[in-house]
C-alpha positions as CSV (number, residue, x, y, z in Angstrom):
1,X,122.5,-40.8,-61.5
2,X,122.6,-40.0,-65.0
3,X,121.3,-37.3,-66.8
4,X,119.2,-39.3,-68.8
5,X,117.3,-41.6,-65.7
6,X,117.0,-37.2,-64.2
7,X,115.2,-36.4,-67.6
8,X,112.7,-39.4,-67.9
9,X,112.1,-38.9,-63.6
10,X,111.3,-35.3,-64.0
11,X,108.8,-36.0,-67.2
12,X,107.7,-38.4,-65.1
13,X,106.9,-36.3,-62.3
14,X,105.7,-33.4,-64.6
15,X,103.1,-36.0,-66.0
16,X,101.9,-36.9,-62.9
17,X,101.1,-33.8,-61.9
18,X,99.5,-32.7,-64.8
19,X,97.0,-35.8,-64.4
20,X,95.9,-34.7,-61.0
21,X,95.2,-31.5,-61.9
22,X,93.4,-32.7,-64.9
23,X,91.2,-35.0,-62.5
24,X,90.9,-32.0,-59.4
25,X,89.8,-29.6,-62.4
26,X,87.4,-32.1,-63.8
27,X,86.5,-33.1,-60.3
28,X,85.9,-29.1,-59.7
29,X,83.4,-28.9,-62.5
30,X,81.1,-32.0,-61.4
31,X,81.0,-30.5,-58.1
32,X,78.9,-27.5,-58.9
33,X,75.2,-27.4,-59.0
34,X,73.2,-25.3,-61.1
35,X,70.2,-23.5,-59.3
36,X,67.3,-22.1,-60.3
37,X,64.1,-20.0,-58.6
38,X,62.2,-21.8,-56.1
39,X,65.1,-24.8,-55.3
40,X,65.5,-25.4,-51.3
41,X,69.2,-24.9,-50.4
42,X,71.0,-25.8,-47.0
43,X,74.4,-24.1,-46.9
44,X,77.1,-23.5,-45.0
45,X,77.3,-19.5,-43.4
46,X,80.3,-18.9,-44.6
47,X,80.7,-14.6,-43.6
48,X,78.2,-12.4,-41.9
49,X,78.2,-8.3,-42.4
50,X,75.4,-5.8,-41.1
51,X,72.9,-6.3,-44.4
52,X,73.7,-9.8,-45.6
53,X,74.5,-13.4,-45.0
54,X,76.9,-15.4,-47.2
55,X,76.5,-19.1,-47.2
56,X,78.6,-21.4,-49.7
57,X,76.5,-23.5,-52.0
58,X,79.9,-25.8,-53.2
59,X,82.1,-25.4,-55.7
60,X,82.1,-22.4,-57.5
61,X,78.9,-20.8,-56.0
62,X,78.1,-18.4,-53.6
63,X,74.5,-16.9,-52.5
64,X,74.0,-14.4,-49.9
65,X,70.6,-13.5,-47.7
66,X,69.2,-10.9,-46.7
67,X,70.3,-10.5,-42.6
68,X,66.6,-8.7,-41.6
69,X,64.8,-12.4,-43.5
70,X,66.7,-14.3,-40.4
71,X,66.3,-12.6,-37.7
72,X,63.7,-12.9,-34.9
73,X,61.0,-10.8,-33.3
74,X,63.8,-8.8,-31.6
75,X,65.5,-8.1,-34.3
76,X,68.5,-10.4,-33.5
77,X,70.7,-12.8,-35.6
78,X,70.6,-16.2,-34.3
79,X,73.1,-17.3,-36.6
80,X,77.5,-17.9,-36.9
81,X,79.8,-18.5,-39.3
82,X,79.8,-22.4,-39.9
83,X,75.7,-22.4,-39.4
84,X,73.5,-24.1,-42.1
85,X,71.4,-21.6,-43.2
86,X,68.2,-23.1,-45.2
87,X,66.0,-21.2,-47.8
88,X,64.8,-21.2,-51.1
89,X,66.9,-19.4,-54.5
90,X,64.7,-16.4,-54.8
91,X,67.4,-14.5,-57.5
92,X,70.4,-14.6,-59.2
93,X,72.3,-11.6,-60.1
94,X,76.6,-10.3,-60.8
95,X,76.7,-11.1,-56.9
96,X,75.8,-14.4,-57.0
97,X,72.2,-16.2,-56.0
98,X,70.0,-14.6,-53.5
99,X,68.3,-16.8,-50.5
100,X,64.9,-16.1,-48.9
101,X,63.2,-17.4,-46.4
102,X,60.2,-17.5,-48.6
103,X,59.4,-16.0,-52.2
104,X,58.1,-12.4,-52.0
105,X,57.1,-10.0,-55.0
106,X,60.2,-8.3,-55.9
107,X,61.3,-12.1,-56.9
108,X,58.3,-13.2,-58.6
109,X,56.7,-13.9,-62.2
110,X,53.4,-14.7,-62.9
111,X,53.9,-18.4,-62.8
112,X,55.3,-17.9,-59.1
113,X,52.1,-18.3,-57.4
114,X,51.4,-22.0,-59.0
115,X,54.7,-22.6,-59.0
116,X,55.0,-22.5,-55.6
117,X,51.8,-24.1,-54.6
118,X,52.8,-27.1,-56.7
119,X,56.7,-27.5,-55.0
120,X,55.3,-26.6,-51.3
121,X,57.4,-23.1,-50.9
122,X,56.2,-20.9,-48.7
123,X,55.0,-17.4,-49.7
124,X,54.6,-14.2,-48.1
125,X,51.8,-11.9,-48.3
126,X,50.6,-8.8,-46.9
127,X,47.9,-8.2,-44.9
128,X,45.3,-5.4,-46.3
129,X,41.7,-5.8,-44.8
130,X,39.8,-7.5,-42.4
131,X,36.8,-9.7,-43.8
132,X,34.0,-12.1,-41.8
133,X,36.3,-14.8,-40.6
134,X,39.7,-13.2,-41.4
135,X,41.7,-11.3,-43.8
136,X,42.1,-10.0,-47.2
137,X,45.7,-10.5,-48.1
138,X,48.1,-10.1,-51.0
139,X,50.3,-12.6,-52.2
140,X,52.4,-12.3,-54.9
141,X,50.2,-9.6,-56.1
142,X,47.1,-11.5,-56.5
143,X,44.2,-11.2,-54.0
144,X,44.1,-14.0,-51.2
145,X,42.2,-15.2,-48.0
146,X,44.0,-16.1,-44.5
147,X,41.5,-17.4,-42.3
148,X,42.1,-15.7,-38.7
149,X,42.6,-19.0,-37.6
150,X,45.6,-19.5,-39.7
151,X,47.1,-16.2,-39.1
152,X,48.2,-16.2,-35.2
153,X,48.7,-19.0,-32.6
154,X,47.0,-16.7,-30.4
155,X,43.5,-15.8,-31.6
156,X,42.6,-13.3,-28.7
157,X,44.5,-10.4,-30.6
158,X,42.4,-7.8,-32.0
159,X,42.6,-8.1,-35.7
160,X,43.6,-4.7,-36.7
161,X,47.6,-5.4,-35.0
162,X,47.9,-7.3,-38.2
163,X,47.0,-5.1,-40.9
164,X,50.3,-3.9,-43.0
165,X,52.1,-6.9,-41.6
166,X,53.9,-9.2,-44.0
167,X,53.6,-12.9,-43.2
């Protein structure tokens, strides 16, 4: 083979591969979604330590969860690696995006409350006070009533268990 036919194959080549990594890095960018406060995500759990959960949103972003948000009344984790985890951008910092379960008041400006209302994303609030027919409660930091009949399946508990409670 000549040297010549060598030289025009390994341009060749070299152009080739710079055209697939033109289109894998062009591909790279038009796989990653921009988020912003209140979007629903489903992710993939990609690593799980003691405080947090790290799911994989696609291409170049990350988010991670707080663990205590997902677990259950006994405290346990019923999630693994490779589990979608669902929940709503609450954050974004250096770290990456943060995922609640539901919007709470460290995330929150004072549009939150509408906001939220209008996309159908559940809030929590705390429960301060009893009241005829249920509770006084604070969501987002403005005033709010839970009917008891909203506020257990089972409406034989005395009220009082549920003041201090965040729902």
């Amino acid at each position: 083979m000549s040297e010549r036919v060598k030289e025009t194959r390994s341009k060749s080549a070299i152009k080739v591969m710079r055209e697939e990594y033109n289109r894998l890095l062009e591909e790279s960018f038009q796989n990653t979604a921009e988020y912003k406060k209140g979007d629903v995500v489903e992710a993939p759990i990609i690593d799980i330590s003691d405080k947090y959960i790290i799911v994989n949103l696609g291409g170049k972003y990350d988010a991670y969860a707080d663990v205590s948000e997902y677990t259950d009344e006994k405290g346990e984790l019923n999630y693994s690696i490779g589990d979608i985890l669902k929940g709503y951008i609450v954050d974004s910092n250096e770290q990456g995006f943060v995922i609640g379960k539901s919007l709470t008041r460290q995330y929150v400006d004072k549009n939150a409350l509408m906001d939220a209302y209008e996309r159908k994303i559940p809030v929590a609030g705390k429960v301060y006070g009893i009241t005829k027919g249920g509770f006084n409660v604070d969501v987002l930091g403005a005033r709010a009533f839970c009917p008891l009949s909203q506020i257990s399946l089972h409406g034989a508990e005395p009220k009082e268990k549920y003041i201090g409670k965040t729902m």
